[in-house]
VEXFIVEX-673179 format. One line per 10 residues: number of its first residue (from 1); for each residue x, y, z of N, C-alpha, C. Coordinates in pm, 1 decimal, m for minus. Atoms other than C-alpha are relative to their C-alpha. Example, Ala and Ser with C-alpha at 12.3 -4.5 7.8 and 13.67 -1.06 7.14 Angstrom:
BEGIN
1 = 89.0/m119.0/0.0/1230.0/m450.0/780.0/90.0/120.0/0.0  m82.0/m119.0/m6.0/1367.0/m106.0/714.0/m77.0/109.0/73.0 $
This chain:
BEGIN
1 = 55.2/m71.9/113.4/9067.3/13421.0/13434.2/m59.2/131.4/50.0  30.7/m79.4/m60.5/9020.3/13798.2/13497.8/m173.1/22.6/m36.9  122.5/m26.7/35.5/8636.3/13879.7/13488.0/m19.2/199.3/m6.5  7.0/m113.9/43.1/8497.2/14172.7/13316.5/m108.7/101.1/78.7  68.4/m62.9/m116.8/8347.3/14456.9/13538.9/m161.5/17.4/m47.3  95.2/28.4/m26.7/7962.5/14431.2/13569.2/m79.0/159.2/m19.8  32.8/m118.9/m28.6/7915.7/14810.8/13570.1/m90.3/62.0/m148.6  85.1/m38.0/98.7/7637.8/14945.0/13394.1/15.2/165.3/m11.0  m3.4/m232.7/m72.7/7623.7/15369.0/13266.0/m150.2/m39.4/m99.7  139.3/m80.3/81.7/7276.2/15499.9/13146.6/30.4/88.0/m73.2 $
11 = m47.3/m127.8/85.1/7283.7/15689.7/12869.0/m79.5/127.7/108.6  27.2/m85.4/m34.3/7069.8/15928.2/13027.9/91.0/69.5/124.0  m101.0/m93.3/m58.7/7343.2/15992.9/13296.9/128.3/45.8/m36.0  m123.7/m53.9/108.0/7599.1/16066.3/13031.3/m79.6/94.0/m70.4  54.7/m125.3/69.1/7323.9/16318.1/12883.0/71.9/4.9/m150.3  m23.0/m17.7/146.4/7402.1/16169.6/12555.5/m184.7/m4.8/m68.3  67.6/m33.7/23.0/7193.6/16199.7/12290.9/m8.1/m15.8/m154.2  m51.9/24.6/122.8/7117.5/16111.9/11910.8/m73.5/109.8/m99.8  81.2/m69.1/60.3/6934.7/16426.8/11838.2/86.4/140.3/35.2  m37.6/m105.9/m30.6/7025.4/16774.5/11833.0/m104.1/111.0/m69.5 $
21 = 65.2/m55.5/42.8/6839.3/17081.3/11710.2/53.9/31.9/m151.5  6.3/14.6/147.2/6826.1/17098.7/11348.7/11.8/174.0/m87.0  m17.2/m174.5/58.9/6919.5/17437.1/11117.4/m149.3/31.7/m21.3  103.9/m66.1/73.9/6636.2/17588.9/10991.1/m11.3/m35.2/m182.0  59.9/58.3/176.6/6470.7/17449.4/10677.6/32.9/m136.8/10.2  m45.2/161.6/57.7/6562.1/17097.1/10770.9/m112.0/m47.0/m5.2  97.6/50.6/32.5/6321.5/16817.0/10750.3/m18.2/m76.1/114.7  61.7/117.3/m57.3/6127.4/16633.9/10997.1/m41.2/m146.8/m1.2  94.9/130.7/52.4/6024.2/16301.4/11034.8/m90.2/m65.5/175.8  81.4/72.3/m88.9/5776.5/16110.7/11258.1/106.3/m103.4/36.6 $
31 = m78.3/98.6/m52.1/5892.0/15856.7/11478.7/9.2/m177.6/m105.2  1.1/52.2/116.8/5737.8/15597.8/11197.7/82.3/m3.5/m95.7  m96.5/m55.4/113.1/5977.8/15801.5/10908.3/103.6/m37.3/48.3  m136.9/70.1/m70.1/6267.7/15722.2/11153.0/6.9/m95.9/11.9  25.6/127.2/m22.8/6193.5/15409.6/11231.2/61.0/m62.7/m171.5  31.1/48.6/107.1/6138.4/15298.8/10871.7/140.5/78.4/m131.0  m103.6/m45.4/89.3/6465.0/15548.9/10724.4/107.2/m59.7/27.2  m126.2/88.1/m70.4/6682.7/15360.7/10967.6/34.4/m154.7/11.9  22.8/127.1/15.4/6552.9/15030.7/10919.2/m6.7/m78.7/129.1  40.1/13.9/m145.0/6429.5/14972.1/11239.2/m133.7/m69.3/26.6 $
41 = 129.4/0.3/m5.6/6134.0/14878.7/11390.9/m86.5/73.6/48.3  39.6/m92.8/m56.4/5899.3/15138.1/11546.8/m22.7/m64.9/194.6  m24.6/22.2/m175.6/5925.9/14921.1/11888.3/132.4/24.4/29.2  m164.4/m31.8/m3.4/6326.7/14926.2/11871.6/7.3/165.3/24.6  m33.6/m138.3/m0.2/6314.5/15263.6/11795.7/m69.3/76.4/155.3  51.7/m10.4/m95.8/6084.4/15308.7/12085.9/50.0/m24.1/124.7  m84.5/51.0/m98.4/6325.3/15125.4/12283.1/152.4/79.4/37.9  m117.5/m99.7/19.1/6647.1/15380.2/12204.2/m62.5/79.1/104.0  79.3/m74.1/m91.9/6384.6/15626.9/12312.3/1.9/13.9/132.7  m11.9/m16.3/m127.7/6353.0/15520.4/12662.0/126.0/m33.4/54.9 $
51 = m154.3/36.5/m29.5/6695.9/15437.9/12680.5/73.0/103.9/10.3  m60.0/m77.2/40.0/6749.2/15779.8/12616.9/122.7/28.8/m91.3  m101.9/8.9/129.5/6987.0/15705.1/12324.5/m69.1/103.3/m115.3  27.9/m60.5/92.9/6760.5/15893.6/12062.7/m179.1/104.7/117.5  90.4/m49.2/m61.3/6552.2/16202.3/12175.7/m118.4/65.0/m80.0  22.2/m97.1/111.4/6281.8/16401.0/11988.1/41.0/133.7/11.8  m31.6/m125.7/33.6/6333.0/16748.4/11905.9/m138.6/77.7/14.4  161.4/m105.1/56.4/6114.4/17064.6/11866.1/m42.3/m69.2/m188.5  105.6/m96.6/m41.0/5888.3/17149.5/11732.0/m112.4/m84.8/82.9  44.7/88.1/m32.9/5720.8/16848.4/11857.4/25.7/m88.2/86.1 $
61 = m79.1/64.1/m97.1/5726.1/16565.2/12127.5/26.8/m140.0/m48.8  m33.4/100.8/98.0/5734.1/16284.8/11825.4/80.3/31.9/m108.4  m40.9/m44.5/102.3/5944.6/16442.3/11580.0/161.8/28.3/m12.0  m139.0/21.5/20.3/6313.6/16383.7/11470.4/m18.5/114.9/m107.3  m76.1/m30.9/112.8/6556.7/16590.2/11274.9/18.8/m79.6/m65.0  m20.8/84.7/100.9/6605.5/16427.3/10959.3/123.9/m35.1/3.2  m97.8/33.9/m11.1/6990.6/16405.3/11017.3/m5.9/m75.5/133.6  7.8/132.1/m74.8/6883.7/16198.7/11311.4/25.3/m155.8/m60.7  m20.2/124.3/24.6/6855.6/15919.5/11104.7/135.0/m74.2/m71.2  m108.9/52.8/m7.9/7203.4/15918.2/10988.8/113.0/m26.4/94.1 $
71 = m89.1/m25.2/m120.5/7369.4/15973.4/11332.5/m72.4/m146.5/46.8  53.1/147.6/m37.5/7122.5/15621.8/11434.7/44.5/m91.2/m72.9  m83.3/107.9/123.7/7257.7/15457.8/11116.2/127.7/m40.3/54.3  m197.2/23.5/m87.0/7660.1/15498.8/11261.5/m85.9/m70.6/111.8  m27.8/46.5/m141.2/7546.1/15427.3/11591.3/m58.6/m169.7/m21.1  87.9/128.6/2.0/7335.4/15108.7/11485.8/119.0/m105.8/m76.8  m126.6/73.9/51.7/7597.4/14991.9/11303.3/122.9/m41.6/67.5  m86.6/m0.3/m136.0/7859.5/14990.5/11547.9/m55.8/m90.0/57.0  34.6/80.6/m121.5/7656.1/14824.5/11789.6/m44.9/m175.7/m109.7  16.2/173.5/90.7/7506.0/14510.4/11494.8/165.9/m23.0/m22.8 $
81 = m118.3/57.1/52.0/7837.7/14475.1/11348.2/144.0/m8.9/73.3  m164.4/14.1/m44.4/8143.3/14533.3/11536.2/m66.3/m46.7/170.8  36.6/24.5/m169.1/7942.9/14461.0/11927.5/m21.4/115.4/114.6  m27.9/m163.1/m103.3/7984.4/14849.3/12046.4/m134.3/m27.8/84.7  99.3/m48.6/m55.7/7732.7/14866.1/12329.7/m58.5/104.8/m28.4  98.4/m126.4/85.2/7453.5/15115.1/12229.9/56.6/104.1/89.2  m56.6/m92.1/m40.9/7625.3/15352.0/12496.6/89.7/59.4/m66.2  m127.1/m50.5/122.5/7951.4/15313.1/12336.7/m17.6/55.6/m145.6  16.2/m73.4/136.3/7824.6/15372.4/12023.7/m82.6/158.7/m53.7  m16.4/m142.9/3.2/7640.7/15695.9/12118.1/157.3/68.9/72.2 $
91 = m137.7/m126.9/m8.0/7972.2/15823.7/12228.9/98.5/m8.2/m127.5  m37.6/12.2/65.7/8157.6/15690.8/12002.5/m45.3/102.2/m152.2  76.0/m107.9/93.5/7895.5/15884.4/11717.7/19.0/177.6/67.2  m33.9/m88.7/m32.6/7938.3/16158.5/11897.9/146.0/104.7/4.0  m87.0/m48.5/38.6/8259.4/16215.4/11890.0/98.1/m17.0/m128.6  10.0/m39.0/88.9/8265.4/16122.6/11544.0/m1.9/141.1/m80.3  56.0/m102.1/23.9/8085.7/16420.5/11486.9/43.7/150.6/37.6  m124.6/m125.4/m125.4/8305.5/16684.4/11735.2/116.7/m22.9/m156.5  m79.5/13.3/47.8/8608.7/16559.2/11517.5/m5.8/33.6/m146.7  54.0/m63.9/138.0/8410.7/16589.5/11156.0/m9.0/186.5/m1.2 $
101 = 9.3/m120.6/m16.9/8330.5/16957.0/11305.1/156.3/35.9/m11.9  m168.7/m68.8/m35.0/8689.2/17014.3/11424.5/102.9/34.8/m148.5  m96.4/m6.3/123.7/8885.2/16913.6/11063.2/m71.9/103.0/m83.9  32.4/m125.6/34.8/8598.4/17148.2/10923.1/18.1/132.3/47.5  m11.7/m141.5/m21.9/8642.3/17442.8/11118.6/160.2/7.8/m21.9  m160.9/m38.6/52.9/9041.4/17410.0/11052.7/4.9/m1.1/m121.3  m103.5/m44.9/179.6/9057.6/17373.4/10674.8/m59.0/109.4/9.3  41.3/m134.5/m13.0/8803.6/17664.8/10717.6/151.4/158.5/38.6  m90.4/m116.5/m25.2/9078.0/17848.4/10876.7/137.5/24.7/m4.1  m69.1/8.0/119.8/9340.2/17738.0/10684.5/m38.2/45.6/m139.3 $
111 = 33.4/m62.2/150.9/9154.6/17899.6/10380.6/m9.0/m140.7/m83.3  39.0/55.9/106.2/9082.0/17584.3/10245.0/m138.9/m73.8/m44.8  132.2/28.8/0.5/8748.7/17536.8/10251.6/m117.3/161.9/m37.1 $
């Protein structure tokens, strides 16, 4: 029976990440507001945290972009329901998100957007 390799990655040495800097005029939330938009617990969420899976943002060293909490939603989901390791599932969200960009900047330049 072949056994499955043992090999662990840190998110933090993949320099992923479930935060990014936010446009201007978005909305903040406390680590609480995240916690509680994502349906989490504020220790879990605490636990991403040092896992480096979810980072804060400016302006603050507690303070999410508000589209944080739908990029934690995919990734949380993934990992409860289908088994994605929380790694896999920040990459996986991630390049979600590359690919959502990509089909937008082409209908863009196809004129159809």
């Amino acid at each position: 029976m072949p056994t499955r390799s043992r090999t662990r990655l840190r998110a933090s040495s993949l320099r992923l990440s479930v935060t990014s800097g936010p446009p201007a005029g978005e909305m903040w939330l406390s680590r609480e507001q995240l916690a509680a938009a994502v349906g989490i617990s504020p220790a879990r969420l605490t636990r991403l945290i040092q896992l480096g899976l979810v980072e804060p943002a400016e302006p603050g060293p507690s303070e999410f972009a508000a589209a944080v909490a739908a990029r934690l939603r995919r990734m949380l989901r993934l990992h409860d329901d289908l088994g994605v390791d929380l790694v896999g599932a920040a990459i996986i969200t991630d390049l979600l998100e590359r690919l959502d960009r990509m089909e937008s900047e082409l209908r863009r330049l196809r004129g159809g957007a």
